[in-house]
N, C-alpha and C positions, 0 to 999 in steps of 0.2 A: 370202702363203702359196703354194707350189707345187704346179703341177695336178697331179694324181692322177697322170698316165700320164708329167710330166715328173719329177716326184720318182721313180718308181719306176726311170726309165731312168739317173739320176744313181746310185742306190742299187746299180745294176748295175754302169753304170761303176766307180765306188768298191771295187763288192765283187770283179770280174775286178783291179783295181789292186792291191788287198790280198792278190790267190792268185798274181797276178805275180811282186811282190815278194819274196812268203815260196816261190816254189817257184825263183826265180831265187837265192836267197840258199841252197837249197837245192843246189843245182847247185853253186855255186861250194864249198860244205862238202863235197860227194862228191867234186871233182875235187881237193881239198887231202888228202881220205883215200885217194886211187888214189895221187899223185903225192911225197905228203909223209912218209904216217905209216911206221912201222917195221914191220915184217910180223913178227914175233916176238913172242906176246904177251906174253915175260917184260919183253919191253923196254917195254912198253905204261907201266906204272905207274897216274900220273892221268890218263893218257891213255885208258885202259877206261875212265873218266867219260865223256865227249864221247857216246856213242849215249844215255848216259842223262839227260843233260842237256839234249840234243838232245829227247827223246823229251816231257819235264816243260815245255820253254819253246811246243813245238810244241802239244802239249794245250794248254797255259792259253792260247798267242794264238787257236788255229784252234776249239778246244773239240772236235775233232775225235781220236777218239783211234784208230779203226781205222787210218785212213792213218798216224797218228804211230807205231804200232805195227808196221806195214808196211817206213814208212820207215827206221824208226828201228831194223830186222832189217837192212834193209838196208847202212844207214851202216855196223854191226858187220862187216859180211862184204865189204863194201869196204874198212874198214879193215884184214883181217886180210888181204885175197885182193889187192885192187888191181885190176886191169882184169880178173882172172880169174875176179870174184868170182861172176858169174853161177852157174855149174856146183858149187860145194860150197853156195850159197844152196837152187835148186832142191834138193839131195840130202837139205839139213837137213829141208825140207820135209816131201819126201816121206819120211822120217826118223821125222819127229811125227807124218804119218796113219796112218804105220803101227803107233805104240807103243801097246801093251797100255794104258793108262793112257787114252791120247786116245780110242781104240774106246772102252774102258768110258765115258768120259764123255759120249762123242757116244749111244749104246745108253742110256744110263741118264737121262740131260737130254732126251733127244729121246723117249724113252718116256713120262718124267714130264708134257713137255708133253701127252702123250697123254692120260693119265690124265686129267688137270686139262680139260681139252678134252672128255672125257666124262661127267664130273662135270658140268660146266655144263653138257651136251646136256642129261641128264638132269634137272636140276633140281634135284638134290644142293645146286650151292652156292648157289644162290637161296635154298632151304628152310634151310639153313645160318645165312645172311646175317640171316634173318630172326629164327631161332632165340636168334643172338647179339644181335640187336636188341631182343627182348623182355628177359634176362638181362642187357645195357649199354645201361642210354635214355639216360646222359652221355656227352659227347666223352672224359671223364676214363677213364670205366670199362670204354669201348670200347677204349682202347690199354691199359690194364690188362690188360683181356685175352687181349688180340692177345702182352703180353709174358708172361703166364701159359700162353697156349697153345705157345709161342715153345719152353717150358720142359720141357714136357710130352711133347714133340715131339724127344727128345732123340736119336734113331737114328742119325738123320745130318743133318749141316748141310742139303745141297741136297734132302732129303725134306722138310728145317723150313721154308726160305725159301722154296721153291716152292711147298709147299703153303698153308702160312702166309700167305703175300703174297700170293698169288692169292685164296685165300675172303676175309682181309679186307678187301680194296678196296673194294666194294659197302658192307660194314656202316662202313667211315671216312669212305667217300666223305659218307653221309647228314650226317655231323655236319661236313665242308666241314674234313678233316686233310686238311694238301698230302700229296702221294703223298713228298714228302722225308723228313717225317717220319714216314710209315709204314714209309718203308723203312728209315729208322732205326734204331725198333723192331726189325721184323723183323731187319736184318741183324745187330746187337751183341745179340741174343740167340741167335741162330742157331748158331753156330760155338764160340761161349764156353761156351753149356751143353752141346754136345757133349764137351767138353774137358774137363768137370768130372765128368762119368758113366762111370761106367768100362764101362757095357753100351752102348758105343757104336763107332761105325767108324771113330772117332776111337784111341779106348780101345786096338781088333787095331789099326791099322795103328803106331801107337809104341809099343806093347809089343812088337811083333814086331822095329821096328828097334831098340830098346834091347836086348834079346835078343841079336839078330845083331851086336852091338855091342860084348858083353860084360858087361852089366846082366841078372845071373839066368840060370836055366838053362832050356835048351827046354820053351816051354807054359807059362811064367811069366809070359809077355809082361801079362798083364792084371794081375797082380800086380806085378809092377815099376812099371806104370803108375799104379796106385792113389797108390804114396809120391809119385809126382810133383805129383797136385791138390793138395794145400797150400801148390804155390807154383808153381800158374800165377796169378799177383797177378794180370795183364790180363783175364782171363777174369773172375776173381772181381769184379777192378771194372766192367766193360764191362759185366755181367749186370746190377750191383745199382744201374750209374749210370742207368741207363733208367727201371727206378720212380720216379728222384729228380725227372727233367724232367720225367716224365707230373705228377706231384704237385706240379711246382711248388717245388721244394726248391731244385732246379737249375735257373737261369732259361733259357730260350731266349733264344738269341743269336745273333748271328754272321750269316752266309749261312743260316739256318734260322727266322730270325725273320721273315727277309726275304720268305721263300718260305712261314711262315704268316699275315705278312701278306694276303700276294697270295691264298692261298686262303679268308682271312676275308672281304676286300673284294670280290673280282671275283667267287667264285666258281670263278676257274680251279687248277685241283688238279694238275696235272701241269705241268710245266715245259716250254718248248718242245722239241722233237726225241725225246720220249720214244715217239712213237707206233714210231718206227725200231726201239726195243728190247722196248715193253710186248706180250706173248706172247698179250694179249686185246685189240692193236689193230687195229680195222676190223671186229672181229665186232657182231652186231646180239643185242644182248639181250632176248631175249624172256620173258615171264613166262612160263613151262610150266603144263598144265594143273591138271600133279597136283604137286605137289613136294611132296620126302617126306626129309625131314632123314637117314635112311638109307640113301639113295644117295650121299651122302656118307659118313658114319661107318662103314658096312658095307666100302667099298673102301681107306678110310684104316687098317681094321683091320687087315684082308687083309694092305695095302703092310706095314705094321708088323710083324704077326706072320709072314708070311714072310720078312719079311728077317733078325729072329728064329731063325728055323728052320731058314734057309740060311747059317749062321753068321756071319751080319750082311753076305751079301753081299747088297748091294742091285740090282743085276744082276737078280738072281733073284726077286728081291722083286716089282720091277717086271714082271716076263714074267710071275709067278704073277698080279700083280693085274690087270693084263689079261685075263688066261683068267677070272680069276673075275669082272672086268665084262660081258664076253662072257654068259656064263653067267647071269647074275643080272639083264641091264636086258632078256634079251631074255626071260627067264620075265615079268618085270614088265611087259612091254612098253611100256618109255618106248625103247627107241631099236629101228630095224631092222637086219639085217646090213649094209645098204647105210649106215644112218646110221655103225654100228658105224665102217665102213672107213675112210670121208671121216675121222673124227674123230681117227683115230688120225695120219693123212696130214696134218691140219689141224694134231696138235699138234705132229707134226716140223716143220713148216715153221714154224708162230711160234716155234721153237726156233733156228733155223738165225743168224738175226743172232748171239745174245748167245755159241752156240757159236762163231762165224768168230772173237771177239774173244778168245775163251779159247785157239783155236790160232795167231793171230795175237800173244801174250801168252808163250807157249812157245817158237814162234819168234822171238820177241825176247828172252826167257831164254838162247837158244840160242846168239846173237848176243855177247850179253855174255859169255858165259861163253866164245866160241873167244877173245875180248881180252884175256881173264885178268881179268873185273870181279869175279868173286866172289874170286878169290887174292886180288886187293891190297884188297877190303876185311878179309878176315882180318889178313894180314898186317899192315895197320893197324891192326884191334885188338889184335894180338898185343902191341902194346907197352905196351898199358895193364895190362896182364894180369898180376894176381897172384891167389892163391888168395883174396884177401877182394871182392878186384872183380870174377874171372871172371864170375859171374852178369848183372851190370848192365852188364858188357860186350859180354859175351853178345846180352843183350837189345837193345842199341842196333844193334850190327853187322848182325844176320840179322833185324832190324828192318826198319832199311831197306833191307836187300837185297832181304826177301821184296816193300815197298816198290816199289824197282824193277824188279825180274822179275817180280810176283806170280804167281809159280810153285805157290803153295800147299804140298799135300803135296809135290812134287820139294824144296822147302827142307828139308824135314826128313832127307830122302834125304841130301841135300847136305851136311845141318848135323851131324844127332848124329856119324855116322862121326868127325868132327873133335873136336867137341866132348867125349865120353863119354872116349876116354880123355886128352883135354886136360887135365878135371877130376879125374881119379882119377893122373893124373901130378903134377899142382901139391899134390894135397894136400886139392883142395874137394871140396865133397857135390855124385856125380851125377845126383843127383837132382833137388836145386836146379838146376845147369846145364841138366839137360834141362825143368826148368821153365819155364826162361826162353827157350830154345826154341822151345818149344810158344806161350809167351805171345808172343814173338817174331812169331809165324810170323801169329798172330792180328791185331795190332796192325798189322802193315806189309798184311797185307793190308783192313782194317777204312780202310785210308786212302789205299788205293792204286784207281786209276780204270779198270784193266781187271781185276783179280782174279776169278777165279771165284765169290767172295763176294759183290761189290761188282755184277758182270754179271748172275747168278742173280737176287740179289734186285731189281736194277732191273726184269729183264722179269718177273718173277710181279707188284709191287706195279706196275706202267706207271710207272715214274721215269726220265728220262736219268740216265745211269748217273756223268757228269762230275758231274750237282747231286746228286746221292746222295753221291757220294765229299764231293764240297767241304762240301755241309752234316753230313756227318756227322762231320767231321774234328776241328773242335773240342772235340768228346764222346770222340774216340779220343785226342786229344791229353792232356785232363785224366784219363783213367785210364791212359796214357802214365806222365804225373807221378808218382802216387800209385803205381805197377807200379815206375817206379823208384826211387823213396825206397824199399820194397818188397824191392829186390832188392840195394840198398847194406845197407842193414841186413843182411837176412837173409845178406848174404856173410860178415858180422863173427861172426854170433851162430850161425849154424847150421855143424857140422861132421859 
């Protein structure tokens, strides 16, 4: 057996051998896209594959997805620019910090950490945790409700997973659920039940581009949207596959068996590297004196009914629910102005990693798209494409595009424009099309390892966000299946 201090120094060797290797082989793929590739992206073809390929082999060998995301922006704009690539990379940049969309998200994610950060100061989600503890004494009926509350919570995806993930960690933790499979739950009920409610920020933001698109006439946007729920299939199955594995219907498998193993036997519930992303890592948890289950629910209303009120802009939401914490823990007196300020400071900053991965994830979108990746995968679809397959075609293409960019809402930006009168040209229902879409949009990012779905709910539930993705991927995959049987059928039979 090797001494303690000789094994570690081999373990080094080894591990600088391994970031040689892979960042030498790196070098040599840059200097074949300065010196080789075509600088035209029409001429690209499968050749806009190569960042994304690049991007999927560097993740699974390094497990490392910020640098693959970095590099992998990089490669795209070396292939487009060649030695010049520096100065239109920077530009992209500074490009994405400044777009209306990354603001709202960095404001609105960087707030939420706030909120949740205050919430615990107070004692809110102790009193919470404890709440849900008396009402679930089983493992079974503890994630029962974690997908009930999941549903409940239907406003906005990143209002659901963030809040959701964060209060139930403490009440899974007791009953020894890895953090994989909470975030599980949390994530494939998050987003699917947004999609299926039409009083949702789901609901304005694709009624409005269907609208702009030609689908209804102005202010209809929520009504257009309605005809589309009966065929987001992905949504519908992602929501109702989650009950089946809590219950046991649907076996646990895969990379996720692996990882309730590990939290049955050791005790260990978080997967390594998770503390990088979990948004309540390094804080000390203390029991508070008073904890009162409505410092919780009184700010969760707040968040809710404002955002409600401000016509689902959650922006708003979150700046009213702040004033009203403000207001409310200091008549209570569980926190001080001085505690007030720290916490709001405290919750941008455990915000800051899972945000660098979502602009870092934009910027690789961005990348792809000057190569022409998103052209030639249409273009690829296009050949399958008749009025009875549009749908499941639909589905697979901007599947895995969203997949590979996990751009989130920007695919939809991307996608109807093409799509809406694609279908109302061929002949098919666009409604179905924009179904598949939407299901589309859900599915690539439910399986994808930097998405803003996949990021969110790793730091609310403390999970690395690669065993989030990997373990959850098999559960995306079988309501993949069933979405596409789904949307073959419904090509033949709906018109």
């Amino acid at each position: 057996m090797q001494e303690p201090k000789l094994q570690t120094e081999i373990e080094t060797r080894e591990g600088f051998s391994t970031y040689y290797r892979t960042y030498g082989l790196i070098i040599v793929l840059f200097l074949v896209a300065i010196f080789l590739m075509p600088k035209e992206a029409e001429s690209y073809n499968a050749l806009s594959l190569i960042p994304a390929a690049f991007l999927l082999l560097f993740i699974f060998y390094t497990k490392r997805i910020l640098e693959a995301l970095a590099l992998g922006a990089m490669l795209g704009y070396v292939m487009k620019y060649g030695i010049d690539f520096f100065e239109p990379l920077s530009a992209e940049l500074l490009y994405i910090m400044m777009d209306e969309s990354i603001g709202w998200l960095i404001i609105v994610c960087g707030l939420m950490g706030s909120i949740i950060a205050l919430i615990e100061k107070s004692g809110g989600a102790y009193a919470f945790g404890e709440w849900v503890s008396k009402k679930a004494k089983t493992r079974k009926n503890t994630l029962l409700w974690t997908w009930v509350l999941g549903m409940v919570l239907f406003i906005d995806d990143y209002l659901n997973c963030l809040t959701i993930g964060s209060s139930m960690t403490r009440v899974t933790d007791k009953h020894k659920v890895s953090r994989e499979y909470l975030a599980y739950v949390v994530d494939s009920t998050a987003a699917p039940t947004c999609v299926l409610v039409p009083i949702s920020t789901w609901a304005i933001f694709i009624g409005m581009l269907m609208v702009d698109n030609g689908l209804g006439e102005s202010g209809t946007g929520v009504a257009q949207f309605i005809k589309t729920i009966p065929y987001n299939f992905y949504a519908w199955a992602a929501v109702l596959i989650v009950p089946l594995v809590i219950m046991g219907i649907i076996p646990i498998f895969g990379p996720m068996k692996a990882a309730e193993k590990r939290a049955q036997e050791t005790g260990v519930l978080a997967p390594p590297g998770s503390e990088k992303i979990d948004m309540k890592a390094g804080e000390v948890v203390e029991v508070p004196d008073r904890p009162n289950i409505w410092y919780f629910f009184l700010p969760i209303l707040v968040l809710v009914g404002a955002t409600v009120y401000f016509e689902l802009d959650m922006q708003m939401g979150v700046l009213a629910t702040l004033g009203f914490i403000f207001v409310y823990y200091l008549i209570k007196k569980v926190i001080t102005p001085l505690d007030y300020a720290d916490m709001v400071i405290l919750g941008i900053k455990n915000m800051l990693f899972p945000l660098s991965l979502v602009i870092l994830a934009y910027w690789f979108a961005a990348a792809s798209e000057e190569i022409g990746f998103i052209t030639y995968m249409i273009e690829t679809g296009e050949k399958f494409m008749t009025p009875q397959l549009l749908p499941l075609v639909i589905f697979i293409i901007f599947g895995i595009t969203e997949f590979i960019m996990g751009i989130s809402w920007g695919m939809y930006i991307i996608a109807l424009p093409i799509v809406i009168p694609l279908a109302i040209g061929l002949g098919a229902n666009p409604y179905l099309a924009v179904g598949a879409v939407c299901s589309a949009g859900i599915w690539g990012s439910h399986i994808c390892f930097y998405s803003d779905a996949t990021i969110l709910t790793s730091a609310a539930t403390g999970c690395e966000n690669f065993r989030h993705a990997i373990t959850q991927m098999p559960y995306g995959f079988i309501a993949f299946v069933i979405s596409a049987v789904a949307f073959l059928i419904a090509g033949y039979i709906v018109t």
